[in-house]
C-alpha positions in Angstrom: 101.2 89.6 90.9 99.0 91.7 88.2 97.2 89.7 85.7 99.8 88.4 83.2 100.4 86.6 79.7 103.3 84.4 80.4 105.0 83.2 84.0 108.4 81.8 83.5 110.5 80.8 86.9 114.1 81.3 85.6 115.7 79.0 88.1 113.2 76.8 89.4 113.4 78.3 93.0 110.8 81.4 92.4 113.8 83.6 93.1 113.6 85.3 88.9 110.0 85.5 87.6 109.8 86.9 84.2 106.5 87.6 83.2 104.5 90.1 80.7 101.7 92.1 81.8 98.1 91.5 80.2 96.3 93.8 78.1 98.8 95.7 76.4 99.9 95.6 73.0 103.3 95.0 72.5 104.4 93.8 76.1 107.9 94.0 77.4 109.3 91.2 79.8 109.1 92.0 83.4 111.5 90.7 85.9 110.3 90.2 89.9 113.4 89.1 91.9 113.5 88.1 95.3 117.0 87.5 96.9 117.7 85.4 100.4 118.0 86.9 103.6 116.5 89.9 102.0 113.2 91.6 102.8 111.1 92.2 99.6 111.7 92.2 96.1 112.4 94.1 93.2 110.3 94.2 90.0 111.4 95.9 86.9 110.5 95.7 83.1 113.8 94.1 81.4 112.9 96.6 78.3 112.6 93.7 76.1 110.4 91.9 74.1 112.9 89.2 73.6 112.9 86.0 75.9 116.7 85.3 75.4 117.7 89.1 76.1 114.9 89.3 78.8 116.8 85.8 80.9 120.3 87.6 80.3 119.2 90.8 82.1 117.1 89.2 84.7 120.7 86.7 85.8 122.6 89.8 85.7 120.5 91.8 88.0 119.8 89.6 90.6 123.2 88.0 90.7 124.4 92.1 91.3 121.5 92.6 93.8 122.8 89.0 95.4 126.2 90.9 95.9 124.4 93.5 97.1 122.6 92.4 100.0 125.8 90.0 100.9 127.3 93.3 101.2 124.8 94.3 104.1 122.5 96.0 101.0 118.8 95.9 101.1 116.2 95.5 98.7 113.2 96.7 100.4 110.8 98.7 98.5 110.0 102.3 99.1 108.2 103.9 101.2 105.3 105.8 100.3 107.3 109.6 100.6 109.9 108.1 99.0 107.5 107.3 96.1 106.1 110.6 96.1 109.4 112.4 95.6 110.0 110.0 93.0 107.0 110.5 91.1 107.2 114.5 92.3 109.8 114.9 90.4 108.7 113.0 87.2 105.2 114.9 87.0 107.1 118.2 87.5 109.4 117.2 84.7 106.6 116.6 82.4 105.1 120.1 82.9 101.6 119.2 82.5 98.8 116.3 82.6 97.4 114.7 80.1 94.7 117.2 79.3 97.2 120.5 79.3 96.7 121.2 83.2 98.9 121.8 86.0 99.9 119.1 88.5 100.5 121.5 90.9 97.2 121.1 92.4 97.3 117.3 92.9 100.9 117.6 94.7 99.7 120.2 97.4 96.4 117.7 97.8 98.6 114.3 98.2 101.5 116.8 100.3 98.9 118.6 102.8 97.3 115.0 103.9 97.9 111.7 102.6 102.0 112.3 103.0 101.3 113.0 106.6 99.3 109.7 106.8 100.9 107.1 104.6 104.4 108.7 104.5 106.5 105.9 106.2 104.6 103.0 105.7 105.8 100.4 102.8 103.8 101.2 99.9 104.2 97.9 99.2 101.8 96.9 102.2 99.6 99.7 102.0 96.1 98.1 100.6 92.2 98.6 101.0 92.8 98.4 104.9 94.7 101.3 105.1 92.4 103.5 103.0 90.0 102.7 105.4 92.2 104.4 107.8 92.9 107.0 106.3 89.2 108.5 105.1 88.8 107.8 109.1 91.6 109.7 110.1 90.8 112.4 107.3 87.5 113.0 108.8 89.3 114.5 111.9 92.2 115.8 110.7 91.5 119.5 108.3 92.7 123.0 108.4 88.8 124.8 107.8 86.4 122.4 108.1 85.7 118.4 107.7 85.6 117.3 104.4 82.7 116.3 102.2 82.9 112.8 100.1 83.1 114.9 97.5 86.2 116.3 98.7 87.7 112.8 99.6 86.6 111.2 96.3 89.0 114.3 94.8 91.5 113.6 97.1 91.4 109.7 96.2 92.1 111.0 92.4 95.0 113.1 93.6 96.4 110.0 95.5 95.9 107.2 92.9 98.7 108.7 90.3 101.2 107.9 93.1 100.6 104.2 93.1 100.1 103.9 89.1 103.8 105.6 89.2 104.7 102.9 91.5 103.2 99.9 89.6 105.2 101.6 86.6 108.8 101.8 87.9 108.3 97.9 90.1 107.9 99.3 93.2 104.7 97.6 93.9 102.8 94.9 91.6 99.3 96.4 91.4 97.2 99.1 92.5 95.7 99.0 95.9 91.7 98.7 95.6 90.1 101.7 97.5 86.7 102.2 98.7 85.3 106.0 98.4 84.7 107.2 101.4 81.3 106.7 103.2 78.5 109.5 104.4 79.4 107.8 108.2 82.1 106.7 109.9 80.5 103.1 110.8 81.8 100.3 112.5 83.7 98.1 110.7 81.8 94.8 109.5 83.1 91.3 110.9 81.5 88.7 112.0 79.3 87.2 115.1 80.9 84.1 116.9 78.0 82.0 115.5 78.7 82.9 112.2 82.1 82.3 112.2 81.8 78.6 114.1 79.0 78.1 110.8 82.1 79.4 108.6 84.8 77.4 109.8 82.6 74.1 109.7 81.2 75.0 106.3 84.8 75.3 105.0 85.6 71.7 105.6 82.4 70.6 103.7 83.6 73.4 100.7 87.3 71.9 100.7 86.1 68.5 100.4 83.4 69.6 97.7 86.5 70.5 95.5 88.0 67.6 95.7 86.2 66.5 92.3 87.3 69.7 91.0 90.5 71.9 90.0 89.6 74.2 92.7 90.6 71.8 95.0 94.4 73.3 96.3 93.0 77.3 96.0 90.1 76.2 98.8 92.0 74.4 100.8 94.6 77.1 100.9 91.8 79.7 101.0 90.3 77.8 104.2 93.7 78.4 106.1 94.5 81.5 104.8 91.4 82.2 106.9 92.2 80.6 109.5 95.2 81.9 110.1 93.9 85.6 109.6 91.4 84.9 112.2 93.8 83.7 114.4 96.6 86.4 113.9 94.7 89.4 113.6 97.5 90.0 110.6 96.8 92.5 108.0 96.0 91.0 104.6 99.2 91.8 102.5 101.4 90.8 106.1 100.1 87.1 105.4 100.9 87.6 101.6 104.0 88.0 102.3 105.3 85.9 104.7 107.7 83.3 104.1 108.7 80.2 106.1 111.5 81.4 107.0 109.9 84.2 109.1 108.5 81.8 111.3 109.8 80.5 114.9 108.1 78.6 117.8 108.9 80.1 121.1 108.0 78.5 124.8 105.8 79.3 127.0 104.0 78.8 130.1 101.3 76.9 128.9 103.3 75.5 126.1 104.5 76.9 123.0 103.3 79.4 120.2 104.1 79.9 116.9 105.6 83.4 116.0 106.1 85.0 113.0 108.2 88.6 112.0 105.8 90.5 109.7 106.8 93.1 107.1 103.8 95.7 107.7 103.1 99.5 106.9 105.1 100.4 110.0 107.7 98.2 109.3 108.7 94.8 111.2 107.1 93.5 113.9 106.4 89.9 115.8 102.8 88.1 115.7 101.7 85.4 117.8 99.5 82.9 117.1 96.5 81.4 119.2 96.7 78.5 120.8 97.3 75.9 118.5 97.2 77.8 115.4 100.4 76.7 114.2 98.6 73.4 113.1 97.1 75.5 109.8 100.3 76.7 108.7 101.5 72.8 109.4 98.5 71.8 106.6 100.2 74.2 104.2 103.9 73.2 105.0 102.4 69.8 104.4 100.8 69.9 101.0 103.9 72.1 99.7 106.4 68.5 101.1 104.3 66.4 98.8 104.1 69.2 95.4 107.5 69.7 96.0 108.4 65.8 95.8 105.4 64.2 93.7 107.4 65.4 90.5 106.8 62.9 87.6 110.0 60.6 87.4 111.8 63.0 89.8 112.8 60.7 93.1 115.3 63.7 94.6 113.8 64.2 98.0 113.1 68.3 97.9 112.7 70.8 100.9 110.1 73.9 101.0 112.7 76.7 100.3 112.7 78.7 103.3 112.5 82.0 101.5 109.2 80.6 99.6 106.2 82.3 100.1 104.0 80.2 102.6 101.0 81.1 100.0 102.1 80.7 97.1 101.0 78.5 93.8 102.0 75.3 93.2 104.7 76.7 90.6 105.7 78.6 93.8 104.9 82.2 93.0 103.0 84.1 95.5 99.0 84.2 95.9 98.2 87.4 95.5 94.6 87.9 96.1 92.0 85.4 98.1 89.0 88.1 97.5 87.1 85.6 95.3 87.7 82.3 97.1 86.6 84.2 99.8 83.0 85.3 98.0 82.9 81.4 97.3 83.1 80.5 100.5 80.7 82.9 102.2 78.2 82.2 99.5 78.5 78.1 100.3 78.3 79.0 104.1 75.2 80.9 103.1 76.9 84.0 105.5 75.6 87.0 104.3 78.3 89.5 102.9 76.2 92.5 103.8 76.2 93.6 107.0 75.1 96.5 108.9 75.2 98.5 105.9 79.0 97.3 105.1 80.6 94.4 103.3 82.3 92.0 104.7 85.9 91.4 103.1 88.5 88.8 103.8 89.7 91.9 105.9 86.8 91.2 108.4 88.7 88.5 109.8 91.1 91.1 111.1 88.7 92.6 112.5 86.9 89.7 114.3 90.2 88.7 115.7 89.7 92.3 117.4 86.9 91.9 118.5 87.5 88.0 120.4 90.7 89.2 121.9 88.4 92.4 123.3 85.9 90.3 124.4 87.8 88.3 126.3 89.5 91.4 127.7 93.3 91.0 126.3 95.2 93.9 127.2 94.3 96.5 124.5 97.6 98.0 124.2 99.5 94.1 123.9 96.3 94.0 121.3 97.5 97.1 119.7 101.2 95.7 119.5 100.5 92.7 118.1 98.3 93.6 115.5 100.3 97.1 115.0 97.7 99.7 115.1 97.3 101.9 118.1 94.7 102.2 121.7 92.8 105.3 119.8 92.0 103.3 117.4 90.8 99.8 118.5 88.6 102.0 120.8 87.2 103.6 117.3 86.5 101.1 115.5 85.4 97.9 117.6 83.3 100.2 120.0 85.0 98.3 122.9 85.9 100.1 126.3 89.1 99.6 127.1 90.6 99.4 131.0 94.7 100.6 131.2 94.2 98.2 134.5 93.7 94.6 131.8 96.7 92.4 131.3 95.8 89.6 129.9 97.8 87.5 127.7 97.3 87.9 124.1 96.6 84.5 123.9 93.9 84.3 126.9 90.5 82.5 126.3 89.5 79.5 124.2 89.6 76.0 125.6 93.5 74.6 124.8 93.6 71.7 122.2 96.9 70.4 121.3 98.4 70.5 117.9 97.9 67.5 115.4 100.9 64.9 115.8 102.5 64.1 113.0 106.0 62.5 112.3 106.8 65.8 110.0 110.2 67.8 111.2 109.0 71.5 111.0 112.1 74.1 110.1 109.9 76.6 112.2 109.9 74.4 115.3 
């Protein structure tokens, strides 16, 4: 969620958030409403400065969008196009930008390119990933010739109005962050397997470190957020967004795997996790059992609600962002965040877990499925040659340790 002033969780469940957004003047209410059994939620300003008037219109809506979905409904945001039209139509309305010009210019730019590109994805799960992508795919995809980074940073411009429309009318909370585009298509950065052994010990020794401090619960999080990324290959905003009720554990040969339906830019898909993975979503699961029941002079036992966000605050409302816990870390592991002429992000994981599963020749198209890219372009980015003849198991390599015991009954189990 954006920065805000004030977080109020209507019912206690995280299902009505009414917030205000920082920085401006006279603020309205904002509503964020998540609904069960429903992918998603909606966001929308309540029009109100009053709190009273703000909690009446915040009930009404979500008990209509609770029929709703009953009804078979869906409250899924839109999809990039469908923002575009949205925001199409509003611009054209206006007549003119701010400074007396035309927009007509900006809609052929964002029409001729990034509506081809981003068009069906969720714009909800488009982030700094995707834009990645996209200069990528721009720098082979043109009608004359291949643009300069001139022409990309203009074309950046063109797109960012979309997503401020977006943020405006709750179809996403913030805007994406965006890198201009580089001189060279370059590898991206990750990490070397000794680096990330040194990462994963250092963690513990950063976690414990907090202990003494209030920063304790965001690194321990942090530390399986990073775990599980690494051991996913998941997209940044898939893990934001997951919920416990998304997860299943399915047998296998070998044993079992944890499994979990993402919501991605190209829609729903299944993710497995390595070999005894599931224990740092157990940690989490864990922590949340005792918040949820430590409650001063509260003895009701309490369950995780299934629809929760598995990262979320101890108030329950999603984390949105790990970038700076992630700095932290790096810094206390003394890892480097330059590499090879690129930062590393907490979307390197991504990209190391590309890399192991490459190097320890899983299939690339199983790869491609499960982290829902494509073939063309693992081969472009990890530098890896790829064989049609490999089928490995996604989960191939890495000696087997079993998960930690505990007397906990997991709903995802």
């Amino acid at each position: 969620m954006a920065a805000y002033q004030e977080l109020i969780d209507l019912r206690g469940d995280g299902r009505i958030m009414l917030y205000k957004r920082d920085g401006l003047k006279n603020p309205k209410w904002q509503v964020r409403i998540r609904v069960p059994n429903a992918a998603g939620y909606k966001i929308v300003s309540t029009k109100t400065d009053k709190l009273r008037d703000a909690e009446r219109f915040a009930e009404n809506l979500y008990e209509e969008l609770y029929m709703h979905v009953k009804a078979g409904g869906s409250i899924q945001s839109r999809t990039f196009k469908q923002a575009f039209d949205d925001w199409k139509k509003h611009v054209t309305t206006m007549g003119h930008t701010r400074r007396g010009g035309s927009w007509q210019g900006t809609i052929e730019r964002v029409e001729t390119y990034a509506l081809r590109f981003f068009g069906g994805m969720k714009i909800e799960a488009i982030g700094p990933s995707d834009f990645t992508d996209y200069w990528a795919w721009r720098k082979t995809n043109f009608n004359k010739k291949e643009p300069s980074n001139g022409t990309l940073r203009r074309e950046r411009t063109s797109i960012l109005p979309v997503f401020k429309y977006a943020v405006s009318k709750g179809y996403i909370p913030a805007i994406p962050e965006t890198e201009p585009p580089k001189a060279q298509l370059e590898r991206r950065p990750t990490f070397t397997l000794d680096e990330w052994r040194k990462l994963t010990v250092k963690a513990r020794a950063w976690v414990k470190e907090g202990e003494s401090k209030a920063t304790w619960r965001h690194r321990f999080m942090t530390q399986q957020y990073v775990l599980i990324l690494a051991n996913t290959g998941m997209r940044v905003g898939e893990l934001r967004g997951l919920r416990w009720s998304d997860l299943r554990t399915v047998k296998t040969d070998d044993g079992t795997r944890l499994v979990a339906e993402v919501r991605g830019k190209t829609g729903v898909r299944e993710v497995v996790f390595q070999q005894s993975a599931d224990q740092y979503v157990k940690r989490v699961y864990d922590l949340r059992v005792m918040e949820l029941n430590d409650l001063p002079g509260d003895s009701t036992d309490r369950d995780v609600p299934p629809d929760e966000a598995i990262f979320c605050h101890k108030d329950g409302t999603p984390i949105q962002t790990m970038k700076t816990a992630f700095k932290s870390l790096l810094a206390f592991a003394k890892i480097p965040i330059e590499r090879n002429g690129g930062s590393r992000t907490i979307y390197s994981l991504r990209h190391f877990y590309a890399t192991m599963r490459l190097s320890h020749e899983t299939s690339p198209f199983l790869l491609a499925k499960q982290m829902g890219t494509s073939v063309e372009m693992l081969e472009k980015f990890y530098g890896q040659t790829v064989s049609s003849a490999l089928a490995a198991q996604i989960t191939k390599a890495g000696a087997a340790r079993d998960s930690i015991k505990r007397d906990t009954a997991y709903p995802f189990e």
